[in-house]
C-alpha positions as CSV (number, residue, x, y, z in Angstrom):
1,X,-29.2,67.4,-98.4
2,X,-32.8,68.3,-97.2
3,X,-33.1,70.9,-94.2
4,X,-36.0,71.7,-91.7
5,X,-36.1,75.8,-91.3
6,X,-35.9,75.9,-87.3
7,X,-35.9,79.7,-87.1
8,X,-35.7,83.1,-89.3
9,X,-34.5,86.2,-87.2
10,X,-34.0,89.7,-89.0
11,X,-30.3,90.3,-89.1
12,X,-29.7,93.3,-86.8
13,X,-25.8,92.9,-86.7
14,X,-24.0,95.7,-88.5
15,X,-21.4,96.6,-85.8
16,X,-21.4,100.8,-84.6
17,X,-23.5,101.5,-88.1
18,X,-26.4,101.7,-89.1
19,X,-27.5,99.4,-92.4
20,X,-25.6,100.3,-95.6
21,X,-28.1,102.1,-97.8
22,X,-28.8,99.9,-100.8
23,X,-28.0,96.8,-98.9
24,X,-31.0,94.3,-98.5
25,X,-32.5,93.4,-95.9
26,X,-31.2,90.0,-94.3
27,X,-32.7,87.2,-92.2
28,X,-30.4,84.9,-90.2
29,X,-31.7,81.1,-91.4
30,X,-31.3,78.2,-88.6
31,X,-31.9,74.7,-90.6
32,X,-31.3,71.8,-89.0
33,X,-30.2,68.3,-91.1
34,X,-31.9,64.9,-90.1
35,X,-29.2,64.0,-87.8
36,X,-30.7,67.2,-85.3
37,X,-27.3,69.6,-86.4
38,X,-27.8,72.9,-86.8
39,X,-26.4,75.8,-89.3
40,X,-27.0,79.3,-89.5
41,X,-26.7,80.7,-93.0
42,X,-27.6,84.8,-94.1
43,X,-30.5,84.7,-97.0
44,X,-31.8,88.2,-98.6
45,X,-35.0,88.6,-96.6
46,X,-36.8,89.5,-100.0
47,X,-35.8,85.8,-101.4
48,X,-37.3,84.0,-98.1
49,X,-40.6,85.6,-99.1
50,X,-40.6,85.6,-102.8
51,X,-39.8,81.6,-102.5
52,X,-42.3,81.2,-99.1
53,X,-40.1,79.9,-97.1
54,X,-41.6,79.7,-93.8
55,X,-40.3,78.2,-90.0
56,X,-41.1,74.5,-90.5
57,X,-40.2,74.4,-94.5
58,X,-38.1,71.7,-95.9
59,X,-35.6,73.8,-98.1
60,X,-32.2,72.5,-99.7
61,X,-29.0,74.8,-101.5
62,X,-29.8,75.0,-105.1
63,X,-26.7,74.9,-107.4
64,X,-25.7,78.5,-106.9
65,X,-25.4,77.7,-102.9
66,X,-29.1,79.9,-102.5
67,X,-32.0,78.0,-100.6
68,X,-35.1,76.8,-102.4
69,X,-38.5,75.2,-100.9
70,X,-38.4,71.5,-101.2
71,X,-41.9,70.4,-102.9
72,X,-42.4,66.7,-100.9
73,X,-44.6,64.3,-102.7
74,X,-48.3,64.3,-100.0
């Protein structure tokens, strides 16, 4: 399934503590399928940019359940 990348917000929830050194940095992903629902995964921050996946992208799961950019035909 293709989704549209509605939002990416920094993940700032880690309870009464701080961020666990050596943990990456993660972004909170809204997608949104082409029936308008909407799902909020966690994706490593590094991997959104490495990949350039933007707000507005069309990304889909890969087989290891991680997003990747969707290259639509122009």
């Amino acid at each position: 399934m293709i989704y549209t990348v509605k939002r990416i917000d920094e993940d700032l929830d880690f309870g009464c503590e701080e961020r666990p050194k050596g943990m990456p940095v993660m972004a909170i992903v809204t997608l949104t399928n082409s029936s308008g629902e909407e799902i909020r995964i966690k994706a490593e921050d590094a991997m959104l940019y490495e990949c350039n996946i933007n707000e507005g992208d069309k990304v889909c799961f890969d087989v290891n359940n991680k997003l990747e950019k969707v290259a639509l035909p122009n």
